[in-house]
N, C-alpha and C positions, 0 to 999 in steps of 0.2 A: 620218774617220767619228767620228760622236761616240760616247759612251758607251752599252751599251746599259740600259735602267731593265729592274731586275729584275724577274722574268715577277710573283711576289706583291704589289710597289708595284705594278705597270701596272694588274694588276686591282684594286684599291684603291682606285688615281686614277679608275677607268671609273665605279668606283661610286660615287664620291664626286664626281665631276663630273655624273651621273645625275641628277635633279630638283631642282638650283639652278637658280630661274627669278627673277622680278620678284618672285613673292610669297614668296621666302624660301626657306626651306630645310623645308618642311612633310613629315614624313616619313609614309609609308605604314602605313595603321592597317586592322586587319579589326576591331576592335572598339575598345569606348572603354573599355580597363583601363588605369589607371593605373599606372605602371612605377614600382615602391618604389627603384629606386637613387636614391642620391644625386645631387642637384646637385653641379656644382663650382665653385667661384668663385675662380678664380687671379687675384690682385691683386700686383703689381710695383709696386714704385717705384722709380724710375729714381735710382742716383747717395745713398741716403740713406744718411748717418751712420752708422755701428752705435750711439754713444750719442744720436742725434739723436729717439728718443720719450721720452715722459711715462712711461710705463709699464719704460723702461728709466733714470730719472733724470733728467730732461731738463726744462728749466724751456719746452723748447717743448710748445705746448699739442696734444696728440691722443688727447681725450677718445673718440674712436671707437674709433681700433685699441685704445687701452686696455682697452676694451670687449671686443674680440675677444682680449685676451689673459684677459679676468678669463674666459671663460668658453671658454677652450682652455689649449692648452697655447703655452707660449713656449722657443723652443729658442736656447741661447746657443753651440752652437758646431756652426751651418749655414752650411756651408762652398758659396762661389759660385766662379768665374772671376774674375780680376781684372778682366777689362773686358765689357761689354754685351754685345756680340756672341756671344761663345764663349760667356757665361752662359748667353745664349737660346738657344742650340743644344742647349746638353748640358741644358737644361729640356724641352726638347719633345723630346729623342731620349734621355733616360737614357743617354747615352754620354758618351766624353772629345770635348773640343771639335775635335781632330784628325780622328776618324773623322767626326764629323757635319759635318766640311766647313765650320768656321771656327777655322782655326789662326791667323788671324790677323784682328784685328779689321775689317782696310782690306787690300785686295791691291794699295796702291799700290806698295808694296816691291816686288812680282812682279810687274809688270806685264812683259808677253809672254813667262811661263811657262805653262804647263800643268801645275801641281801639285798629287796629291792630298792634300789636306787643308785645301789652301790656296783652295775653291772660292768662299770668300765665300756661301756659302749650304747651307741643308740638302743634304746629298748623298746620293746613292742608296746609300749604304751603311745606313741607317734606315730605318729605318718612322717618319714622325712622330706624338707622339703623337695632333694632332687627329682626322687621318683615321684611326687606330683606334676613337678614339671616335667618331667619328661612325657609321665601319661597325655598332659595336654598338647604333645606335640614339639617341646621345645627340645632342642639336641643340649645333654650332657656333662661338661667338660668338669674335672677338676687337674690340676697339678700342686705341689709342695704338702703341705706336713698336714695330715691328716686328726692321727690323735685319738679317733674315736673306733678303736678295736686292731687286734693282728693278725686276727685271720680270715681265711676268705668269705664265711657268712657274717661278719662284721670288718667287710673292706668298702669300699667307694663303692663299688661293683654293686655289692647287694642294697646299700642305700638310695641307689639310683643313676648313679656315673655312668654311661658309657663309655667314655672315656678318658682316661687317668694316666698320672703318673705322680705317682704320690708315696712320701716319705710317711711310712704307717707310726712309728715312733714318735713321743712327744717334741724330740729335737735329734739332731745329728751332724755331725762336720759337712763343712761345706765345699768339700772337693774330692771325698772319695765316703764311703759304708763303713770307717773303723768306728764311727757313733763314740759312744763317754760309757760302753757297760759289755758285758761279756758276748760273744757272738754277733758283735756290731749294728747296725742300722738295717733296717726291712723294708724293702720297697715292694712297690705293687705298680703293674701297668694294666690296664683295661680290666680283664678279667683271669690274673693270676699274677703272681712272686715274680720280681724281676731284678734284677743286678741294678746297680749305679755305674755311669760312664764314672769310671775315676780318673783324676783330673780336671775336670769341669765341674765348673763355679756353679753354684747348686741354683740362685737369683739367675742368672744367664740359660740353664739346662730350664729351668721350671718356662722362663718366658718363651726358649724356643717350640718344648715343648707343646704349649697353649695356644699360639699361631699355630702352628702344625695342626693343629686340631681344628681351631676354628676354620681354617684355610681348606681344611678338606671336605666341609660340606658348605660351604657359605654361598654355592650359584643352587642350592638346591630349594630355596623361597621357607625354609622352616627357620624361625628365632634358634638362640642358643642363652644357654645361663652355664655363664663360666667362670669357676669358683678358683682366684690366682691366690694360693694360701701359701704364702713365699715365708721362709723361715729366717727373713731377714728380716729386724737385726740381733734375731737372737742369739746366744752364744753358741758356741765358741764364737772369739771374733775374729774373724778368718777374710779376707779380702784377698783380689788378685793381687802382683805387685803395681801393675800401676794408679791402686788407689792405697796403697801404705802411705805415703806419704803429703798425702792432698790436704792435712790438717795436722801438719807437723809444728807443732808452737803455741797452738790456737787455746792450747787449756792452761798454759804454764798455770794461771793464777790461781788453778785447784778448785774444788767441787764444792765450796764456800761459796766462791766469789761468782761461780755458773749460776748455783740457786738462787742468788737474789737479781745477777744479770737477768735471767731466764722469767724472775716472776715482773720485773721491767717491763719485759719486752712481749710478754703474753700482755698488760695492760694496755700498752701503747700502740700491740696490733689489735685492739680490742675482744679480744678472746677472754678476757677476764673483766670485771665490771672496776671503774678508776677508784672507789672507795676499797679495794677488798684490803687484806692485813695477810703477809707473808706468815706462817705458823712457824711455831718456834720451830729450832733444828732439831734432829733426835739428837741427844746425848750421848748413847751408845758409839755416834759416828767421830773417831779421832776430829778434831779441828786440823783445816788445813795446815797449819803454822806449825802445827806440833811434830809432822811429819819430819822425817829428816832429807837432805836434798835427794836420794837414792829414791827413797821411798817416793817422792813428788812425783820424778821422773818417771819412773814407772806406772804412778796412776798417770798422770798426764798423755802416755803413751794407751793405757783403756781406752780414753775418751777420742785422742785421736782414732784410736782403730773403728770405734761405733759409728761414729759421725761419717767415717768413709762405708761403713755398712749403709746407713742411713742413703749418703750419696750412691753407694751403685745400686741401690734399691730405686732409689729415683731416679735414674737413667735407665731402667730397663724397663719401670711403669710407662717411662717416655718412649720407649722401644713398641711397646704392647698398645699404647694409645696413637701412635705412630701407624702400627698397620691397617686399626680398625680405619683410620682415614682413607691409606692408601687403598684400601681395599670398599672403599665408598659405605661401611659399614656403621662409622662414628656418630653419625647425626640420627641415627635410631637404637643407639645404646645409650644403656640405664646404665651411667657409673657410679657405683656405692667403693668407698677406699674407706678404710678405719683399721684401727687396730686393736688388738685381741685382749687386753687388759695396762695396767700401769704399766710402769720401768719398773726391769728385771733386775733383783738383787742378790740372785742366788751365784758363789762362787764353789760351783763342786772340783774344782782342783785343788784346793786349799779344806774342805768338810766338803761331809755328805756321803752317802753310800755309794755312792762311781771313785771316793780320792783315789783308792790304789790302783783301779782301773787305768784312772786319765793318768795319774804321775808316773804310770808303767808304759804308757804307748805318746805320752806329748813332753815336751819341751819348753818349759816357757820364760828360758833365756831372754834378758831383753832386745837383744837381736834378732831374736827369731821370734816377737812378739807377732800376734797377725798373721800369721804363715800357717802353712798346711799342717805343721808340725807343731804348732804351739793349741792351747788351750783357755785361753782369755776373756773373761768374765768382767764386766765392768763395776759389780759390787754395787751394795747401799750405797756410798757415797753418790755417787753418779746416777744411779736410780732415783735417789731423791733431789736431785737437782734438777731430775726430767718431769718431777712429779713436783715442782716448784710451787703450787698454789695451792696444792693440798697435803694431808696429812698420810705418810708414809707411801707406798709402794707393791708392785704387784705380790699377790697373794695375804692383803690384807683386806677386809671389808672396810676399810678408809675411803673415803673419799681417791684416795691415792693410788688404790688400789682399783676402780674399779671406774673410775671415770677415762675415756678413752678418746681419743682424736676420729671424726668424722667428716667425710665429706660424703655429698651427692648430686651428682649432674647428670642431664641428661632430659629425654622426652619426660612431659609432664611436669619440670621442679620451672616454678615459675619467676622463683625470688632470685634473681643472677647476681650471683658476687655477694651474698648475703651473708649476715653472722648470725646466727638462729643459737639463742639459749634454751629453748623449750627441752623438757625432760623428754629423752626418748632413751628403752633399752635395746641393745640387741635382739630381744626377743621379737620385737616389732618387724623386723627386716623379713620374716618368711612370711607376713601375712602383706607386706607389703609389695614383694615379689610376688605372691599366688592373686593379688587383686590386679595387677600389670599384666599377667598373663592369664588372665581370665580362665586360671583354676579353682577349683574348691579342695578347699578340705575336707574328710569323712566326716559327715553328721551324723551319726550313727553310736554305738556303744564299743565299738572297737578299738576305738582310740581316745586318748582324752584330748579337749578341746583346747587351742592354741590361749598361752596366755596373752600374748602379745598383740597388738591392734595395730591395723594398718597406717601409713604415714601418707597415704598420696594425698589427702585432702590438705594435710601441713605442706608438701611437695609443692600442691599448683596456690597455694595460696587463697584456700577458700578459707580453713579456720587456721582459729593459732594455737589449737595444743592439740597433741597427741590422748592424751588420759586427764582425764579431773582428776577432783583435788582427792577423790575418795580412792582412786585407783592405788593398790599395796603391790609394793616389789618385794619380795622374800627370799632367802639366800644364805644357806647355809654351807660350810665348805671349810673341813682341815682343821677345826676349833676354831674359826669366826665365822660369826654371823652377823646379818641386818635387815630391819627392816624399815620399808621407807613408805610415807603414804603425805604427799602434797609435800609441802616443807617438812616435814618434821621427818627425822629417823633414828632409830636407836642401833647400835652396834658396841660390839665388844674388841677390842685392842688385840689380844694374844689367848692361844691356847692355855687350858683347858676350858673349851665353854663352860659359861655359867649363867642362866638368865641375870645373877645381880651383879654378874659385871656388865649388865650392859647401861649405854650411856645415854644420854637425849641430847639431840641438836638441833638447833634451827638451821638448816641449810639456806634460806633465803639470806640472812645474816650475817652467818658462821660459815660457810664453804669450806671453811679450813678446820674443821669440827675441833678448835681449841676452848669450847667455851660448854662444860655439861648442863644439863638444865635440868637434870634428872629430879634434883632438889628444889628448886625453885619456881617447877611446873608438875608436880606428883601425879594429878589428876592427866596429864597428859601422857605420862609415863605410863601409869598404870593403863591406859587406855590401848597405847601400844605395844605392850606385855600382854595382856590378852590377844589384842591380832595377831603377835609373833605365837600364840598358842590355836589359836584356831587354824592360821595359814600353816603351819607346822604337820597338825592334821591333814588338812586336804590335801598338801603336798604329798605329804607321805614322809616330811623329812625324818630319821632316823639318825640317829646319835648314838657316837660309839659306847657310850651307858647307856644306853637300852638295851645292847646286846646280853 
């Protein structure tokens, strides 16, 4: 027998599966007053940089988000998940990625267990946030890459979307559904399986999409929360042709001489504090010099291709922030932009379980780098050049891995053009959204209670932190783990967990967690060895030796 869905989701999902029809998600009106809550416009970017904008240093160009940082606020230390998946869990349920049912990015590991946490998809232990808001009345939206389940009772639809159009796979090409694995890419629109236009730019398809939607009910006086989860810039790196070429030269000096440019220019736009210490390089990473010129050329040619992802990602947020103006919408939307963990290091055309896959359907000639037909990953080196000021890259619990770029503007954010270092996770954004739209969450025993706390009092400028000094973040995921409580946190480097690899850092000090203190402060070690066992409990986290 399977699970039973608790009695407060069931009635949720009745109501929220209630009049989605062909004509949208049109919500019932006894009269035509317009509803003063905010808009919300949640913008992702898949896989970017922490030093990868303009507005954080970056000689790549994004004049747009810039825009939304001069006239919000920018937060330097928003904390995500290492990898995609678990991120979008613990965003749309304000929990740890264990309870909301992705402990693990892929259950390939677990294939024929039945383990809680390890569901691969939201689980009935949350409420998600769509479907609260939509119960309070607010219309809908998601578009781009999903991640969190592939079938139709774990698609957009059953978590609360009206309407969608979304890439259900963790990643996919960005001009047509041949995806990197056997039977290609899986789409979904509103409420069922849908094709991809092939030929169209997936950043370009996702923004038309998302006007499209907002535009169809926006004279009808009900808010909207629209969730733009753009798969840009993560790989492949695939661009149209007229931005191949827009940052052709700009890397010659190699993924060396970026990372220490990059941790510069994060200081000098103040996004980093002027004391901090660059962490040594990984060693594992060839030195530029050693390269031979073929070889240069061709990474050289990566980082061009990213930076032009980066750039038409940024012209198409300017496309999306553009309408809500024109459509007199802007001045009452909540804009939240961030991205979903560190810089992406994974090359599955070269390893990994897709190689034969991709080297049997892509091309990645240096001429036809970038292109519909190539397969182009930017690799560690370039990953940790985005991840400049701390230690390693996404899908590590480093600093590197999990600290993410954020902005927010909009009604309510009081500090304009600010640099906010206060500690905030991802997890904070759904309680911060349901307090904006004056919903609640279930108080009740059917779901568990969000861990994340809201941010609007940091927002308008009444206090200045999110969580005291006692509030623990926990986070387990793939053979690393961490846990963090005020300054202090412990974590472990590489698989296979072990509690005595883990390390002690002062992160007020150390940012660049180059320094253990594991020795030198025992009493505080051991202190946080017990919380990683007690929070381990309540979570419910599970480790593949327990099985």
């Amino acid at each position: 027998m399977g699970k039973r869905i608790p009695q407060g989701w069931l009635l949720m999902l009745i109501i929220a599966s209630g009049g989605c029809s062909q004509e949208g998600d049109k919500l019932p009106q006894t009269s035509v007053v317009v509803d003063k809550r905010p808009n919300i416009l949640l913008i992702v970017a898949d896989d970017l940089g922490y030093a990868d904008l303009g507005v954080h240093g970056s000689d790549i160009r994004t004049p747009n988000i810039d825009a939304i940082a001069a006239e919000g606020t920018l937060f330097t230390q928003f904390h995500t998940a290492p990898l995609c998946a678990p991120t979008r869990a613990m965003l749309l349920s304000g929990n740890n990625n264990h309870v909301a049912g992705m402990a693990r990015q892929s259950k390939r590991n677990l294939v024929g267990h039945s383990v809680t946490g390890y569901e691969g998809s939201l689980s009935d232990r949350i409420a998600p946030l769509p479907l609260l808001l939509r119960n309070a009345g607010y219309h809908t939206y998601t578009v781009g890459k999903w991640h969190l389940g592939i079938t139709s009772g774990k698609s957009p639809h059953a978590a609360g979307f009206s309407r969608s159009f979304s890439l259900l796979d963790g990643a996919g090409t960005h001009f047509d559904d041949v995806g990197f694995f056997d039977g290609g890419s899986t789409y979904w629109a509103d409420d069922d399986f849908t094709g991809y236009p092939n030929g169209s730019y997936s950043t370009e398809v996702y923004t038309d999409r998302l006007i499209a939607f907002i535009e169809s009910n926006k004279d009808d006086g009900n808010p909207f929360f629209a969730f733009a989860a753009y798969t840009s810039p993560h790989w492949p790196l695939q661009v149209p042709d007229d931005y191949l070429d827009l940052y052709a030269g700009q890397f010659d000096d190699g993924y060396d001489a970026l990372r220490e440019q990059n941790f510069s220019a994060l200081k000098a736009a103040g996004i980093i504090p002027p004391e901090s210490n660059l962490p040594p390089r990984n060693e594992k990473i060839t030195p530029w010099e050693n390269l031979s010129a073929d070889e240069q050329r061709r990474e050289s040619r990566k980082m061009e291709l990213y930076a032009s992802m980066v750039h038409n990602l940024d012209d198409h947020i300017g496309r999306l922030v553009g309408y809500l103006k024109e459509a007199g919408l802007y001045e009452n939307t909540l804009i939240v932009f961030m991205s979903d963990n560190g810089a992406a290091g994974e090359d599955f055309y070269h390893e990994g379980p897709f190689t034969e896959y991709i080297q049997e359907h892509f091309d990645n000639a240096f001429e036809t780098m970038g292109t519909s037909v190539s397969f182009v990953s930017y690799d560690d080196p370039w990953a940790e050049a985005g991840s400049a000021p701390f230690m390693r890259r996404k899908s590590y619990t480093r600093e590197g891995g999990i600290v993410a770029p954020m902005i927010i503007a909009g009604p309510g954010v009081a500090n304009i053009g600010a640099i906010d270092s206060t500690y905030v996770t991802v997890m904070d954004l759904a309680p911060t959204f349901l307090e904006y739209a004056g919903a609640q969450y279930p108080d009740d025993e059917s779901v568990r209670p969000m861990l994340g706390e809201s941010m609007s009092g940091l927002l308008a400028g009444k206090v200045e932190t999110v969580h005291d000094e006692d509030y623990v973040t926990t986070l387990y995921h793939g053979g690393r783990a961490y846990l963090r409580q005020g300054k202090w946190k412990i974590s472990n480097l590489e698989p296979p967990f072990d509690e005595a690899d883990f390390e002690l850092f002062d992160l007020s000090a150390d940012p660049g967690e180059t320094d253990n203190l594991a020795e030198s402060h025992p009493e505080k070690y051991e202190q946080l060895l017990e919380l990683w066992r007690d929070e381990r409990r309540k979570l419910g986290i599970i480790l593949p030796q327990d099985l």
